[in-house]
ModelCIF file with pLDDT and N, C-alpha, C, O atoms, coordinates in Angstrom:
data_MODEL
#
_entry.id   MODEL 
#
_entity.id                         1 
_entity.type                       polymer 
_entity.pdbx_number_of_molecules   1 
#
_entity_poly.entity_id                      1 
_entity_poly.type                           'polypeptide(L)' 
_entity_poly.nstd_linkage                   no 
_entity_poly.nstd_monomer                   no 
_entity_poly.pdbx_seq_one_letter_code       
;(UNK)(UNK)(UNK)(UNK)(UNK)(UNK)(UNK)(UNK)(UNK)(UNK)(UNK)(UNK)(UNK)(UNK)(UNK)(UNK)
(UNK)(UNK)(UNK)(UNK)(UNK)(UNK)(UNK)(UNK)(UNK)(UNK)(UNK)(UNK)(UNK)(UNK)(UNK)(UNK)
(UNK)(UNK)(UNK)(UNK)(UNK)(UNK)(UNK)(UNK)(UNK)(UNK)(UNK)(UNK)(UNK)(UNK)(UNK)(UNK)
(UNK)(UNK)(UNK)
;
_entity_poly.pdbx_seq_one_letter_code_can   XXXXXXXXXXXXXXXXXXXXXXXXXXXXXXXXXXXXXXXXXXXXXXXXXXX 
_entity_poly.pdbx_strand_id                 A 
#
loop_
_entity_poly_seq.entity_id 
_entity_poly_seq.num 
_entity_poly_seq.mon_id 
_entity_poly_seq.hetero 
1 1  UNK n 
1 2  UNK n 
1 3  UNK n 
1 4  UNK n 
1 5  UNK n 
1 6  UNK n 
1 7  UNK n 
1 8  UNK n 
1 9  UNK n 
1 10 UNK n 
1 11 UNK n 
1 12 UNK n 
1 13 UNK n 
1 14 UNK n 
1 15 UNK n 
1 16 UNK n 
1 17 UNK n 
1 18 UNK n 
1 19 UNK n 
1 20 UNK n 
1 21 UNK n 
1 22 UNK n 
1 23 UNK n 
1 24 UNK n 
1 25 UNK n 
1 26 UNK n 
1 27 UNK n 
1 28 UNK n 
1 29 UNK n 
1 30 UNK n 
1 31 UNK n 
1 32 UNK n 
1 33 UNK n 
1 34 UNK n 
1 35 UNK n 
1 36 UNK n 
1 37 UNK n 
1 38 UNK n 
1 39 UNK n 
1 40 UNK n 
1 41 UNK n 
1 42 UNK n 
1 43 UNK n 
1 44 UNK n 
1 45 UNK n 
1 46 UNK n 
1 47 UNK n 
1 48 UNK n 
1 49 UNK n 
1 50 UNK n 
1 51 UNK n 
#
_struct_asym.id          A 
_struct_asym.entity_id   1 
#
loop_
_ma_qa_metric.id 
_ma_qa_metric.mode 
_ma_qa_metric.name 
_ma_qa_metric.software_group_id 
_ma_qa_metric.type 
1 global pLDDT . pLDDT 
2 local  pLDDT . pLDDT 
#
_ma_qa_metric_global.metric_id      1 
_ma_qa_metric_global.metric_value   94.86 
_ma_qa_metric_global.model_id       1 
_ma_qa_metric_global.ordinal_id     1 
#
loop_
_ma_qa_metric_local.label_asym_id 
_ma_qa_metric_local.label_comp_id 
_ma_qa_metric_local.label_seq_id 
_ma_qa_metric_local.metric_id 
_ma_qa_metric_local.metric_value 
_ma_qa_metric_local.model_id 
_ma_qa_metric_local.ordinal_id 
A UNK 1  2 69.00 1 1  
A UNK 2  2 87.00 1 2  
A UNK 3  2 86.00 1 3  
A UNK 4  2 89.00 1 4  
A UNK 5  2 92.00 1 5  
A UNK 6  2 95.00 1 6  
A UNK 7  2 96.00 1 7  
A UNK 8  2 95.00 1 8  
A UNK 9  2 95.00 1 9  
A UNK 10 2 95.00 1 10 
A UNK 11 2 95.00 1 11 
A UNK 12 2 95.00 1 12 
A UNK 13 2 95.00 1 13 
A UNK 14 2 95.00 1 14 
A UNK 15 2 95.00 1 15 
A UNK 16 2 95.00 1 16 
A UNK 17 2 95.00 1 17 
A UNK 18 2 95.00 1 18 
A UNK 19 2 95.00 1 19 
A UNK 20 2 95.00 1 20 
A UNK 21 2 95.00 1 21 
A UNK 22 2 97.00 1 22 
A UNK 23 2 96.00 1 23 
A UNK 24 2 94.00 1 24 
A UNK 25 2 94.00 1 25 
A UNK 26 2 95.00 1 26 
A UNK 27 2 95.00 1 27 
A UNK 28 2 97.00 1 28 
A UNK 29 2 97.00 1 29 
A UNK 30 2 96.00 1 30 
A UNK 31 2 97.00 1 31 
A UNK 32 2 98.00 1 32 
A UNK 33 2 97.00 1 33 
A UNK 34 2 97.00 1 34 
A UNK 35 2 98.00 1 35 
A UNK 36 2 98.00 1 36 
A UNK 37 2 97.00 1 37 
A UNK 38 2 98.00 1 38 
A UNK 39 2 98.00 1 39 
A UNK 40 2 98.00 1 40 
A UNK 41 2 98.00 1 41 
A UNK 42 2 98.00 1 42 
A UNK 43 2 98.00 1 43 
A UNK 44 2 98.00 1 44 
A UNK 45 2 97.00 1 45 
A UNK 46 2 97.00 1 46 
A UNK 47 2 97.00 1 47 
A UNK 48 2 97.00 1 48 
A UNK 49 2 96.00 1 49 
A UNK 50 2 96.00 1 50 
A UNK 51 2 85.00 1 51 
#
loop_
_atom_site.group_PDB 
_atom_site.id 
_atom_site.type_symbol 
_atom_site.label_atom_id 
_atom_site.label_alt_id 
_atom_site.label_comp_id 
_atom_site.label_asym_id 
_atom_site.label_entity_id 
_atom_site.label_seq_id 
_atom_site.pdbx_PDB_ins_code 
_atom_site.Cartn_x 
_atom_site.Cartn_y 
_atom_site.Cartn_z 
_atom_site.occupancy 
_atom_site.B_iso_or_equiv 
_atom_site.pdbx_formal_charge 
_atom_site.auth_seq_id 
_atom_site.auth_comp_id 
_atom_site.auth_asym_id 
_atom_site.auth_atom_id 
_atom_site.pdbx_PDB_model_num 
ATOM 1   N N  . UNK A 1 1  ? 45.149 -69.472 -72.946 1.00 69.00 ? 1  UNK A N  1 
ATOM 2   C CA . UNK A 1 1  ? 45.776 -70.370 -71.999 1.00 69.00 ? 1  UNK A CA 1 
ATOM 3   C C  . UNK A 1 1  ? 45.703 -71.789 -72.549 1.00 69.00 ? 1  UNK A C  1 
ATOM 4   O O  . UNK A 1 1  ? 44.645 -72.372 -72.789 1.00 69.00 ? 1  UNK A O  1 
ATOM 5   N N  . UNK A 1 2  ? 47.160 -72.389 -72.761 1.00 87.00 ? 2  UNK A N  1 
ATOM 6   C CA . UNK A 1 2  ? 46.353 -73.994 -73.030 1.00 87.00 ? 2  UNK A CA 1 
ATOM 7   C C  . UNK A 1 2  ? 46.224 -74.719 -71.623 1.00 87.00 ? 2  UNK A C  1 
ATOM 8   O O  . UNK A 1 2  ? 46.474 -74.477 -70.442 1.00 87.00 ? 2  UNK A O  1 
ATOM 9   N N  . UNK A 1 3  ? 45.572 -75.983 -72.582 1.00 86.00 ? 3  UNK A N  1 
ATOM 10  C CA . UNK A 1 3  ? 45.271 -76.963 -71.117 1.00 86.00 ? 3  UNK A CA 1 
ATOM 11  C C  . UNK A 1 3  ? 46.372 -76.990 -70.272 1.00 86.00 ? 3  UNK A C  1 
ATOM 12  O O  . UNK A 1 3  ? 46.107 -76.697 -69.106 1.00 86.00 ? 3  UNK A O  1 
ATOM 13  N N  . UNK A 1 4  ? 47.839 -77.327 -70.583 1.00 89.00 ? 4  UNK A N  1 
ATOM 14  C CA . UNK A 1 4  ? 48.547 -77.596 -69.584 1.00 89.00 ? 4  UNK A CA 1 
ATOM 15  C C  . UNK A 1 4  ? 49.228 -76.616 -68.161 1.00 89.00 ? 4  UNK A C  1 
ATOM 16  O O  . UNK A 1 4  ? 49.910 -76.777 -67.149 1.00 89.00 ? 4  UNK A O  1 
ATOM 17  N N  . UNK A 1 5  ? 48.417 -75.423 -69.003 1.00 92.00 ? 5  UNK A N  1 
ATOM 18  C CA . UNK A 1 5  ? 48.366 -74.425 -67.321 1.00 92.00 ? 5  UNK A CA 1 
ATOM 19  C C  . UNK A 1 5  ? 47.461 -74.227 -66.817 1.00 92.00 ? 5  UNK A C  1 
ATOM 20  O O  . UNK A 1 5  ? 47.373 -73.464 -65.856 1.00 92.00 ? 5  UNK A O  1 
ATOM 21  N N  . UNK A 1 6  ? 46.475 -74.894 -67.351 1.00 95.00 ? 6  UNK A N  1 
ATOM 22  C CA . UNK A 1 6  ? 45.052 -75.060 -66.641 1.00 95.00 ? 6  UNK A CA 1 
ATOM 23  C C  . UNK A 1 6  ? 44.746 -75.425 -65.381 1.00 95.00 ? 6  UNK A C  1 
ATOM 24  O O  . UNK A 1 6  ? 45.475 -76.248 -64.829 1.00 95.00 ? 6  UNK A O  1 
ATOM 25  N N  . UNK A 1 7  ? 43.642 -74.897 -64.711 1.00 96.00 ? 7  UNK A N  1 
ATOM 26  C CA . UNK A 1 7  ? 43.854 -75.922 -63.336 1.00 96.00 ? 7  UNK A CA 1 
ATOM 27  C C  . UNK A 1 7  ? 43.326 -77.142 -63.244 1.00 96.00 ? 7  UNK A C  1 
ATOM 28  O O  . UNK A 1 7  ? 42.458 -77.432 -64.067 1.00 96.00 ? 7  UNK A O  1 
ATOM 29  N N  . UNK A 1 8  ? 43.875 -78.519 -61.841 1.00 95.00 ? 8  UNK A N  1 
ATOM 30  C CA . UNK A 1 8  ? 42.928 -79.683 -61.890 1.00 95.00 ? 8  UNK A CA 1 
ATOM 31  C C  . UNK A 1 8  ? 42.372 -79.748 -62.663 1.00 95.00 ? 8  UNK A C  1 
ATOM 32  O O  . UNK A 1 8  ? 42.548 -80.353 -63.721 1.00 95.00 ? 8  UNK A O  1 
ATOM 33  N N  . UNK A 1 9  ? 40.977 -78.691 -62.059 1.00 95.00 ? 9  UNK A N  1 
ATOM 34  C CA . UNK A 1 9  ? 39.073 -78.812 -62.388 1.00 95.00 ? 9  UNK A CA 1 
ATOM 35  C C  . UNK A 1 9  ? 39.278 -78.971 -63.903 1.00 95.00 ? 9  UNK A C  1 
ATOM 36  O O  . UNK A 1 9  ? 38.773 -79.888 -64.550 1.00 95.00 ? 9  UNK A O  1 
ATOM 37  N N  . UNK A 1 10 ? 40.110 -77.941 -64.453 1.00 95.00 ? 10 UNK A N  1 
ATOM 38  C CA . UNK A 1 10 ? 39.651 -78.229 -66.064 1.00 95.00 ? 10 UNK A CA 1 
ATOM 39  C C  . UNK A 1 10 ? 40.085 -79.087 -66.471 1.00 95.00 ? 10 UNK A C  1 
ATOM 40  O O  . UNK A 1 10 ? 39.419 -79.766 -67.253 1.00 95.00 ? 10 UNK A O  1 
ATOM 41  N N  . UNK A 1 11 ? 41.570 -79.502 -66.086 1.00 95.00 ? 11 UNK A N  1 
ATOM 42  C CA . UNK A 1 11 ? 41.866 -80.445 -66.903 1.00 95.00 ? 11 UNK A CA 1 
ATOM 43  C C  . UNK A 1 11 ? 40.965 -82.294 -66.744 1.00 95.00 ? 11 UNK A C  1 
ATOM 44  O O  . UNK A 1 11 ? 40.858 -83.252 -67.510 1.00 95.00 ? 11 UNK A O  1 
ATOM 45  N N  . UNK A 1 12 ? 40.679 -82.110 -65.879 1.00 95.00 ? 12 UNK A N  1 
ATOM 46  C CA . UNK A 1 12 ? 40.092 -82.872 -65.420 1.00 95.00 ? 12 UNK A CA 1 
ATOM 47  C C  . UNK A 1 12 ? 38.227 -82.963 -66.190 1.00 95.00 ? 12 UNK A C  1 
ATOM 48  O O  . UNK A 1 12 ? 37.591 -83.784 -66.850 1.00 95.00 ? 12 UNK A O  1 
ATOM 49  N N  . UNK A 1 13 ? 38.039 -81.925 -65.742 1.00 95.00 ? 13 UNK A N  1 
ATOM 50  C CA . UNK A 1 13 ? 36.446 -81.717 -67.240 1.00 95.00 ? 13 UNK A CA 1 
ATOM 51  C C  . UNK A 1 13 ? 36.484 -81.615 -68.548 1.00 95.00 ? 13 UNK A C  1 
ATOM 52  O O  . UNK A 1 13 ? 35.610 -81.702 -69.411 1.00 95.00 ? 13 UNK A O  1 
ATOM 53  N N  . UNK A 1 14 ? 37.768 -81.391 -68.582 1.00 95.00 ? 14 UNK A N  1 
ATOM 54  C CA . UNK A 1 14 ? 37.847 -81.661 -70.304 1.00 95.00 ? 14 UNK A CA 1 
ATOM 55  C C  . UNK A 1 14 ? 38.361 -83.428 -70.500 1.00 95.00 ? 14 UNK A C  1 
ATOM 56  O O  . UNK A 1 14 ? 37.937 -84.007 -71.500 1.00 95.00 ? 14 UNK A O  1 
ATOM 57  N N  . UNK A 1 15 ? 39.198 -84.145 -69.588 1.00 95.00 ? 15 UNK A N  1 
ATOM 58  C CA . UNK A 1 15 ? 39.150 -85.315 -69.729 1.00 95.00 ? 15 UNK A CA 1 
ATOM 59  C C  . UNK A 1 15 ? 37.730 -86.120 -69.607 1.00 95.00 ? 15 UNK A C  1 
ATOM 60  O O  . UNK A 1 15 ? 37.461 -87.166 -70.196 1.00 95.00 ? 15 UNK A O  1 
ATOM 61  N N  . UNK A 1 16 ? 37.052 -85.542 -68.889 1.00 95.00 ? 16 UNK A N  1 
ATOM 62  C CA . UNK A 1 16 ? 35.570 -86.565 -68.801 1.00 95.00 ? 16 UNK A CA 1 
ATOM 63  C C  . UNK A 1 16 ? 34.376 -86.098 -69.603 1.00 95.00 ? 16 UNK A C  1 
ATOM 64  O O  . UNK A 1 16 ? 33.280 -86.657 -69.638 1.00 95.00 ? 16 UNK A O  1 
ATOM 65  N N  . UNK A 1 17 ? 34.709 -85.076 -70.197 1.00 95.00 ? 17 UNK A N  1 
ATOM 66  C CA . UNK A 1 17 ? 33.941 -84.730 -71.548 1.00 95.00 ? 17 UNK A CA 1 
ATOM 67  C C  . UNK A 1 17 ? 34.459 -85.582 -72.819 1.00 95.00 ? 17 UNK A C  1 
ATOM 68  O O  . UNK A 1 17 ? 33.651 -85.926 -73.682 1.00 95.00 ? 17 UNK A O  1 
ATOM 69  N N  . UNK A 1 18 ? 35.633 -85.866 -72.897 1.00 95.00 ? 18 UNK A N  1 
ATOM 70  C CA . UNK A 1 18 ? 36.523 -86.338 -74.156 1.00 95.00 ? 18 UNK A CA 1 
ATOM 71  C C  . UNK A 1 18 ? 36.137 -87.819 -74.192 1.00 95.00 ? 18 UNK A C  1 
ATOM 72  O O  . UNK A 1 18 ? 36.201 -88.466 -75.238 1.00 95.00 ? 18 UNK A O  1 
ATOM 73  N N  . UNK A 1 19 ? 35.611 -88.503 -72.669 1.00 95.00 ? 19 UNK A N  1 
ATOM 74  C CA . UNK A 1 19 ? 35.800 -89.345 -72.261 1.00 95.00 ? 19 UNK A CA 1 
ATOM 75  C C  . UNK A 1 19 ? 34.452 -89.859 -72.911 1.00 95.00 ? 19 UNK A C  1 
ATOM 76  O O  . UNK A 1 19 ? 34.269 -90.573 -73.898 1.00 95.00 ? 19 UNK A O  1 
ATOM 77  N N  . UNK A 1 20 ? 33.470 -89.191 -71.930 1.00 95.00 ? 20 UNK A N  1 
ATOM 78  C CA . UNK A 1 20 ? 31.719 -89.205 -72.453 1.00 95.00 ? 20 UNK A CA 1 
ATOM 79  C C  . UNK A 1 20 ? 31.200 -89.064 -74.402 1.00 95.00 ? 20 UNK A C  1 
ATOM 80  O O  . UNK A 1 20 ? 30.154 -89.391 -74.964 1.00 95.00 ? 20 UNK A O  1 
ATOM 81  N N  . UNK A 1 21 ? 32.554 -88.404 -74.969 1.00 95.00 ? 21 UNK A N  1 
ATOM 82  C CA . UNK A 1 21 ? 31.870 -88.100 -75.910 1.00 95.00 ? 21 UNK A CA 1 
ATOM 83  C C  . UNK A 1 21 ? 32.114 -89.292 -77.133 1.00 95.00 ? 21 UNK A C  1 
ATOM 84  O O  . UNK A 1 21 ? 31.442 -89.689 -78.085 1.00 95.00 ? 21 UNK A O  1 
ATOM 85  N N  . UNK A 1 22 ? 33.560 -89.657 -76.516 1.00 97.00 ? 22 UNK A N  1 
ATOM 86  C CA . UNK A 1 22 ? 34.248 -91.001 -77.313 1.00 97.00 ? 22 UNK A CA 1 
ATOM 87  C C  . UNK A 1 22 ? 32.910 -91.899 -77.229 1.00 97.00 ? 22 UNK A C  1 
ATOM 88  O O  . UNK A 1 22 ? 32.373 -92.255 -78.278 1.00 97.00 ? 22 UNK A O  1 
ATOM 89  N N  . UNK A 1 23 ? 32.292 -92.319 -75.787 1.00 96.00 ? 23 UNK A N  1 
ATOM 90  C CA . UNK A 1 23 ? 30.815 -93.426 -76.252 1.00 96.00 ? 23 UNK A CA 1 
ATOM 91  C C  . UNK A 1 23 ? 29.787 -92.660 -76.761 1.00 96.00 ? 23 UNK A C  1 
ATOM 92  O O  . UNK A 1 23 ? 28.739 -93.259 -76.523 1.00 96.00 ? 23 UNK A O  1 
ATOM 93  N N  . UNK A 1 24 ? 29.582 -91.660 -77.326 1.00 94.00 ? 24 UNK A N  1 
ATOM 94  C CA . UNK A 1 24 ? 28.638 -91.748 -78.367 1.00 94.00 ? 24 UNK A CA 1 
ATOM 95  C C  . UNK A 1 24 ? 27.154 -91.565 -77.248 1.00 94.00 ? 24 UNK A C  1 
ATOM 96  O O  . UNK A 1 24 ? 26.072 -91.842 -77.765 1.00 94.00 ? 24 UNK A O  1 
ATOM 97  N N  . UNK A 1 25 ? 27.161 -91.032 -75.517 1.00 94.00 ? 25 UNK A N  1 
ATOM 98  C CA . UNK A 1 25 ? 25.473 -91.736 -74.850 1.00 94.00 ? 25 UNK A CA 1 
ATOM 99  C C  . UNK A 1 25 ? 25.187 -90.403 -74.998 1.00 94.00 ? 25 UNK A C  1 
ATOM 100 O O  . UNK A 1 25 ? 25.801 -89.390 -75.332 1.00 94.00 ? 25 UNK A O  1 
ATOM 101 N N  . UNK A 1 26 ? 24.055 -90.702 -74.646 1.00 95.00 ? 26 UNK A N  1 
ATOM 102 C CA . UNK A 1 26 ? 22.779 -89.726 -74.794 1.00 95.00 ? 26 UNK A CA 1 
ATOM 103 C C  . UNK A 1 26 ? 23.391 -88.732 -73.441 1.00 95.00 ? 26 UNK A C  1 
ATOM 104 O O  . UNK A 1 26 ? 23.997 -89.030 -72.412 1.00 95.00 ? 26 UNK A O  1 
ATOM 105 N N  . UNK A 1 27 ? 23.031 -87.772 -73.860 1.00 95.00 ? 27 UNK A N  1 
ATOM 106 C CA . UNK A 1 27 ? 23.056 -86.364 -73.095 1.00 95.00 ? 27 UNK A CA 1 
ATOM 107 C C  . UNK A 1 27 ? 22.435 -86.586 -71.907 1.00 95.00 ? 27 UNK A C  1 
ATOM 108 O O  . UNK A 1 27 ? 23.114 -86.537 -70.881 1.00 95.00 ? 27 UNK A O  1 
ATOM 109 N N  . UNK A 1 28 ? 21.082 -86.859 -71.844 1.00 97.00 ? 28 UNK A N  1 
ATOM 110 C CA . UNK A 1 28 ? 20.331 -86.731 -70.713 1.00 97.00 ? 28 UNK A CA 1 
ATOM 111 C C  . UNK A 1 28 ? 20.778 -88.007 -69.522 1.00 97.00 ? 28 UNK A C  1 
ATOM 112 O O  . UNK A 1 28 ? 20.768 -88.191 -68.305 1.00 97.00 ? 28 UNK A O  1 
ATOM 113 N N  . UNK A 1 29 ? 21.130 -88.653 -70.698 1.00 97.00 ? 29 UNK A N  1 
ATOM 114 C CA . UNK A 1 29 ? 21.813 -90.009 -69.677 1.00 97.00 ? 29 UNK A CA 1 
ATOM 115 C C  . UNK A 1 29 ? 22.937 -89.676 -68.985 1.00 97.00 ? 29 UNK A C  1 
ATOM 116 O O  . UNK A 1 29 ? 22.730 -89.809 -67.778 1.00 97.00 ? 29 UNK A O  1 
ATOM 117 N N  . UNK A 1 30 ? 23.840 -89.367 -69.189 1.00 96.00 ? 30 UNK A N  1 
ATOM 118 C CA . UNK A 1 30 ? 24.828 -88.301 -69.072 1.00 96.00 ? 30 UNK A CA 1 
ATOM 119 C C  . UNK A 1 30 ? 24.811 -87.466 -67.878 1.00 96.00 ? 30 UNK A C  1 
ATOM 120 O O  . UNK A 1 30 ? 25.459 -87.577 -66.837 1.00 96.00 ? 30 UNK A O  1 
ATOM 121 N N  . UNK A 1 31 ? 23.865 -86.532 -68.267 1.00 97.00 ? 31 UNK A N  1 
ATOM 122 C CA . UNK A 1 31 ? 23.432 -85.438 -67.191 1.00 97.00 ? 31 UNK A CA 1 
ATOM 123 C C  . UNK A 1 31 ? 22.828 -86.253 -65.935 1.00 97.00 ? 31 UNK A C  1 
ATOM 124 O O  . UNK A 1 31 ? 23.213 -85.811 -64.853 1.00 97.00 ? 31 UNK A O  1 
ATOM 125 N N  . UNK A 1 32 ? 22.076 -87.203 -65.881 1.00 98.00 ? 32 UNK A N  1 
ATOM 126 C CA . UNK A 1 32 ? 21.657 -87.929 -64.666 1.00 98.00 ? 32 UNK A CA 1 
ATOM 127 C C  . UNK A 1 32 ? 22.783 -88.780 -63.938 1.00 98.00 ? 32 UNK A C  1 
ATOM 128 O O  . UNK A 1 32 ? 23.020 -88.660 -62.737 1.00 98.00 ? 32 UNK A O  1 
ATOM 129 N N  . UNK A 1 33 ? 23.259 -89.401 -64.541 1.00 97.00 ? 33 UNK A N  1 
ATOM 130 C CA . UNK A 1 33 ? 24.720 -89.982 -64.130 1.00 97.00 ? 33 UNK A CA 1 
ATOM 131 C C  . UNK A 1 33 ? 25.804 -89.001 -63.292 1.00 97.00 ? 33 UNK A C  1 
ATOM 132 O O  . UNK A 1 33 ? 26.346 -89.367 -62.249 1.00 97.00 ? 33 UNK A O  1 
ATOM 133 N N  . UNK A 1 34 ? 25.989 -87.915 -63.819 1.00 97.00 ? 34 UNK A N  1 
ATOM 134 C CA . UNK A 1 34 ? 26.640 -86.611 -63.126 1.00 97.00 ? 34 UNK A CA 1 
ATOM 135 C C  . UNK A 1 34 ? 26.454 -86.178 -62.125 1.00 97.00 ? 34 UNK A C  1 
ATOM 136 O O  . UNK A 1 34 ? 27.282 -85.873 -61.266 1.00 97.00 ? 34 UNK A O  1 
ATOM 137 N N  . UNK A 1 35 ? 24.795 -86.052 -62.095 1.00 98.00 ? 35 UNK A N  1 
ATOM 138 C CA . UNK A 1 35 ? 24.279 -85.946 -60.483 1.00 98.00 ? 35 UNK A CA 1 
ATOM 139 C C  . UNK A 1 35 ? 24.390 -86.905 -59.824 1.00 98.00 ? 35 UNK A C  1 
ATOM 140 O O  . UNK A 1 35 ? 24.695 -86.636 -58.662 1.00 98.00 ? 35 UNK A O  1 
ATOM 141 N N  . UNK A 1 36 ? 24.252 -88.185 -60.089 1.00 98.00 ? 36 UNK A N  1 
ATOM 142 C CA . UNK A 1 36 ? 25.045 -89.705 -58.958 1.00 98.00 ? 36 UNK A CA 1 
ATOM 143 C C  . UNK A 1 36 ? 26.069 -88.734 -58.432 1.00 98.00 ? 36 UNK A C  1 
ATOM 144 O O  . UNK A 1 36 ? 26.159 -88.054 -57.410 1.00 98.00 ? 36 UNK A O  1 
ATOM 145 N N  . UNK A 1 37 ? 27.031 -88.977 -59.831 1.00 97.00 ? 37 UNK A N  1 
ATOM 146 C CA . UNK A 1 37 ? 28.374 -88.546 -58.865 1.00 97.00 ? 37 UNK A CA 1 
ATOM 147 C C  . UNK A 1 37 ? 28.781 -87.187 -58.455 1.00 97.00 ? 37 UNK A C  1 
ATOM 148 O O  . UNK A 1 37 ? 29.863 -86.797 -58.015 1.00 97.00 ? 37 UNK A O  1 
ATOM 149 N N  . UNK A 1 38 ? 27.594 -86.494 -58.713 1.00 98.00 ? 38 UNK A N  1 
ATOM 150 C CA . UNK A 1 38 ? 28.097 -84.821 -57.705 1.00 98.00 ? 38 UNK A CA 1 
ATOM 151 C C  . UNK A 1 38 ? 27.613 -85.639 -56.431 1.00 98.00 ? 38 UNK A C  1 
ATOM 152 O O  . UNK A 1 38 ? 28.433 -85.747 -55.519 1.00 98.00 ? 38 UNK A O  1 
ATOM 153 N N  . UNK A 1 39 ? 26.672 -86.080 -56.316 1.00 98.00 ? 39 UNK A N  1 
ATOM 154 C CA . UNK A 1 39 ? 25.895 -86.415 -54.774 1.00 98.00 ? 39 UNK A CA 1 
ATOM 155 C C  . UNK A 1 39 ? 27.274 -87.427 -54.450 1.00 98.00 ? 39 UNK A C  1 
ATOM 156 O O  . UNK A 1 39 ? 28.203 -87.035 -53.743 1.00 98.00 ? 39 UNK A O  1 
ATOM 157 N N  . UNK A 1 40 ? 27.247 -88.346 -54.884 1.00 98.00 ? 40 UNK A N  1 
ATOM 158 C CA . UNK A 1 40 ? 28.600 -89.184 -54.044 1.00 98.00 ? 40 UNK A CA 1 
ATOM 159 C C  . UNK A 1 40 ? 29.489 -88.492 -53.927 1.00 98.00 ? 40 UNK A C  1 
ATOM 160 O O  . UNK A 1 40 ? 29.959 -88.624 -52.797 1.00 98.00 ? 40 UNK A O  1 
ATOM 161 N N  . UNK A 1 41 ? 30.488 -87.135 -55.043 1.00 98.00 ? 41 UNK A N  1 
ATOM 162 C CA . UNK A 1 41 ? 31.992 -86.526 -54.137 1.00 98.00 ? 41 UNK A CA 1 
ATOM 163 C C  . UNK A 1 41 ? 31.173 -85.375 -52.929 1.00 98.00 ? 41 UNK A C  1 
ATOM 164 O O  . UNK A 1 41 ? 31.810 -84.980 -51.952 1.00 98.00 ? 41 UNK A O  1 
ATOM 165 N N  . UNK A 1 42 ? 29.949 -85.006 -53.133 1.00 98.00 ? 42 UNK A N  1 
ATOM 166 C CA . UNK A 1 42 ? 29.988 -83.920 -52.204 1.00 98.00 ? 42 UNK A CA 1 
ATOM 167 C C  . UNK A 1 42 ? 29.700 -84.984 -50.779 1.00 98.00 ? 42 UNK A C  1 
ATOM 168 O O  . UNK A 1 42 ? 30.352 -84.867 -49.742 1.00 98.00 ? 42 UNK A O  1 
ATOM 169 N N  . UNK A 1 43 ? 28.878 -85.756 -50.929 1.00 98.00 ? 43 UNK A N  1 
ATOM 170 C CA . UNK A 1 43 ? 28.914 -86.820 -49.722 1.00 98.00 ? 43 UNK A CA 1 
ATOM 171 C C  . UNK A 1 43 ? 30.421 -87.377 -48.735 1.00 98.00 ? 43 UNK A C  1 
ATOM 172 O O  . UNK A 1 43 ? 30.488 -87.611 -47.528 1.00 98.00 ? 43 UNK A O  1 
ATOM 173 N N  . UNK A 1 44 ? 31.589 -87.464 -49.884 1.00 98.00 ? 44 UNK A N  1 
ATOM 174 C CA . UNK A 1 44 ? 32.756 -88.079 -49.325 1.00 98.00 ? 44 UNK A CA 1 
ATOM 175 C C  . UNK A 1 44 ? 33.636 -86.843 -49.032 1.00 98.00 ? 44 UNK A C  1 
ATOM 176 O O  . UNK A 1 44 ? 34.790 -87.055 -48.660 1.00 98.00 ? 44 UNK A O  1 
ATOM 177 N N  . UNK A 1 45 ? 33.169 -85.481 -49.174 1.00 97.00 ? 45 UNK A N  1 
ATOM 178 C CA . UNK A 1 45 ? 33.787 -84.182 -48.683 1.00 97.00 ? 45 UNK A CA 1 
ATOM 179 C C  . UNK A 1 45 ? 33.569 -83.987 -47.819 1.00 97.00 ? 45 UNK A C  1 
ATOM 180 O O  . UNK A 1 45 ? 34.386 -83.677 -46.952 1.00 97.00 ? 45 UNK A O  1 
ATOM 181 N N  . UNK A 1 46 ? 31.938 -84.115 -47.621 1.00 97.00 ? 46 UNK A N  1 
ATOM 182 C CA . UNK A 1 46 ? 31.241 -83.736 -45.968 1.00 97.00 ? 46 UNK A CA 1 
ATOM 183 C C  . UNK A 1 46 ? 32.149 -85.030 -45.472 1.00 97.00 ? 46 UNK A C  1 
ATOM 184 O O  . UNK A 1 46 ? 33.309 -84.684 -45.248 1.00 97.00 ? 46 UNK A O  1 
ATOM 185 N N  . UNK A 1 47 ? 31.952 -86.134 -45.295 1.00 97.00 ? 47 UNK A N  1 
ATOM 186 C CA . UNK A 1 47 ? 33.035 -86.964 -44.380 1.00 97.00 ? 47 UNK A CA 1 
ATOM 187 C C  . UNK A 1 47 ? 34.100 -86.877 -44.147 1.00 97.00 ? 47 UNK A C  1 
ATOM 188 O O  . UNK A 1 47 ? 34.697 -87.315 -43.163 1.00 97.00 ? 47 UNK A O  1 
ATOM 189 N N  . UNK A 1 48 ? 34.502 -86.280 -45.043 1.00 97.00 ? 48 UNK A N  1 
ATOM 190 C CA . UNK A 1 48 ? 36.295 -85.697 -45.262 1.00 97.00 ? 48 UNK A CA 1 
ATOM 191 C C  . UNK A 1 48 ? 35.962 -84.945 -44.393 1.00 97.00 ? 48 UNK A C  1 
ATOM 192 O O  . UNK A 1 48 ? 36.378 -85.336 -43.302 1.00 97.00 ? 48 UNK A O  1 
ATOM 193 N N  . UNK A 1 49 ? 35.216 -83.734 -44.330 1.00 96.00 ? 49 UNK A N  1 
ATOM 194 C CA . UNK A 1 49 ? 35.434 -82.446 -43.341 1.00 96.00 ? 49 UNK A CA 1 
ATOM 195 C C  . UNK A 1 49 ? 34.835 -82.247 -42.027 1.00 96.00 ? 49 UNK A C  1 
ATOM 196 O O  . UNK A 1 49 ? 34.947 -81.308 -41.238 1.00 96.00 ? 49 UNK A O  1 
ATOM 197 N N  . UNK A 1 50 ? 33.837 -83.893 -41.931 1.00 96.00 ? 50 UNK A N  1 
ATOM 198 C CA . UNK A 1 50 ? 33.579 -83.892 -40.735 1.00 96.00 ? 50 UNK A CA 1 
ATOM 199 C C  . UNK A 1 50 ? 34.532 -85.049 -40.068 1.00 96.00 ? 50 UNK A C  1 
ATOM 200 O O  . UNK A 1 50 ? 33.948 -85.713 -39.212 1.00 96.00 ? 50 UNK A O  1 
ATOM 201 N N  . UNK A 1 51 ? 35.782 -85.373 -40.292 1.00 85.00 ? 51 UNK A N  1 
ATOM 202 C CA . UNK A 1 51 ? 36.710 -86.012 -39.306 1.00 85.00 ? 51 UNK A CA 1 
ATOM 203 C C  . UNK A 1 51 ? 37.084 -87.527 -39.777 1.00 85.00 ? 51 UNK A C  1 
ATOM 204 O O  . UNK A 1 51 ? 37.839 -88.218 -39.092 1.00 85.00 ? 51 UNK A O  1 
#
């Protein structure tokens, strides 16, 4: 399958991998930063789905 029948999610994780890898940061830095922003979209979903 290439990317362009891919869905969103991937195309979208392969842009912010391409993105992360162009600066050159540390992995673990990386990985902590990710969890910010899982906790902030799952935060603005629950608000989304609570009204």
């Amino acid at each position: 399958m290439s990317l362009e029948q891919a869905s969103d999610d991937v195309k979208l994780a392969v842009d912010l991998i391409m993105l992360l890898e162009e600066h050159a940061l540390d992995p673990e830095t990386v990985l902590k930063a990710l969890e910010i922003v899982q906790r902030d979209f799952e935060n603005k979903l629950a608000a989304q789905r609570s009204g």
